[in-house]
C-alpha positions in Angstrom: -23.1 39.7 3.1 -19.5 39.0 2.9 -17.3 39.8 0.1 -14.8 37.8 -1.9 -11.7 38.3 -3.5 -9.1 36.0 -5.2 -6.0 35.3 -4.0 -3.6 37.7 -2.9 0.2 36.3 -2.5 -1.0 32.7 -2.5 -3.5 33.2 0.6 -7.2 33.3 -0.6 -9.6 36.1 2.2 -12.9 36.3 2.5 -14.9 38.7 4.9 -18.1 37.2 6.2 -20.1 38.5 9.2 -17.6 40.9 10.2 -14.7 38.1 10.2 -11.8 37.5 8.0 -10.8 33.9 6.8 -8.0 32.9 4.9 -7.4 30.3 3.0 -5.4 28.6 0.3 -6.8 27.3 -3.2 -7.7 23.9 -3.6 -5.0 23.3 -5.3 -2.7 24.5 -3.5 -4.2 22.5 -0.1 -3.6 19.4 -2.6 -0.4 20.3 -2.7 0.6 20.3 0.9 -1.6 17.3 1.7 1.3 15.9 -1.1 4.0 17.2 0.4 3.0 15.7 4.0 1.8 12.4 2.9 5.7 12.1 1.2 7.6 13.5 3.8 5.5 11.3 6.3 6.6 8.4 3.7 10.0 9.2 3.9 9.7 8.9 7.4 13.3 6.9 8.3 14.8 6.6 4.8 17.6 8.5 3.0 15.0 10.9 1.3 16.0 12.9 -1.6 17.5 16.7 0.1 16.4 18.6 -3.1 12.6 17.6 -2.7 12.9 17.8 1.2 13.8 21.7 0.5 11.8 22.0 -2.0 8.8 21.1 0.1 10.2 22.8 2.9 9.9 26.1 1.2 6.6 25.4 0.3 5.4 24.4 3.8 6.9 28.1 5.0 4.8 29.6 2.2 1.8 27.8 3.5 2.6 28.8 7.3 1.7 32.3 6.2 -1.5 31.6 5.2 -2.2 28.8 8.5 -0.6 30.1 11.6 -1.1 26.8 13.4 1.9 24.9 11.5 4.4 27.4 12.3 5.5 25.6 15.6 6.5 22.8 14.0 8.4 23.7 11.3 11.2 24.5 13.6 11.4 20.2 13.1 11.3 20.8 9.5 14.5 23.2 9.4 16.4 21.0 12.1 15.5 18.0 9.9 17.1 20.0 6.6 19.4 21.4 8.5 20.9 17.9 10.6 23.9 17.1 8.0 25.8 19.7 9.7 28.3 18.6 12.5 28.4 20.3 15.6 24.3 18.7 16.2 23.3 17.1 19.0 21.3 13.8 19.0 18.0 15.8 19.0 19.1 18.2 16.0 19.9 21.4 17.9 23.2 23.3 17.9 25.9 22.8 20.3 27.2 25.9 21.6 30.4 27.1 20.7 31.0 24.7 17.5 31.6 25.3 14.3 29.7 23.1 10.6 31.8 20.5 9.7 32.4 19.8 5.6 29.6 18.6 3.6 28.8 15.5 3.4 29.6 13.2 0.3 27.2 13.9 -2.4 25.1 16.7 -1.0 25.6 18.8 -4.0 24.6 15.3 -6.2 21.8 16.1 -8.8 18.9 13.7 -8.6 17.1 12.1 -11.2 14.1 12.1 -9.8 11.4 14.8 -11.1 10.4 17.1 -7.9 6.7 16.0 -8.6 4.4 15.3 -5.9 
């Protein structure tokens, strides 16, 4: 018989059968399905930076808990991180230069609850 626990740090584990699972709450899986289903609408649109960050922390959170979407949030930090100069087309760092000045408005409060 396994044996169950609740969750520790956000990541729910349960032995069964001499293997470990983890897992998140259900509503915390709601969540990220949330997250992804907006970022995935605010695919080529000016998308509001507080949310994207917002989400983007919570996606790292949830790479702890599901190893297999740690690979691609290396896309998620270029994509937060691609208002600084010195980019190349594809997001990654040119060697040797230095961030240019923020852009207009980056520090602009939104009006828009960070609901999702």
């Amino acid at each position: 018989m396994g044996q169950r626990c609740g969750a520790w740090a956000g990541t729910v584990v349960h032995t069964d059968k001499g293997l470990v699972r983890r897992f998140f709450s259900q509503e915390r899986w709601d969540k990220l399905k949330a997250l992804l289903t907006w970022m995935r609408s605010a695919l080529g649109t000016r998308a509001d930076r507080k949310k994207f960050l917002s989400a983007r922390g919570f996606m790292v959170y949830a790479s702890m808990t599901y190893l297999f979407m740690r690979p691609f949030m290396k896309g998620i930090h270029m994509s937060a991180e691609s208002w600084w100069g010195g980019r190349d087309a594809e997001g990654w760092k040119v060697a040797g230069s230095k961030p240019g000045p923020k852009p207009t408005g980056y520090d602009q409060e939104y009006s828009e609850e960070l609901e999702y």
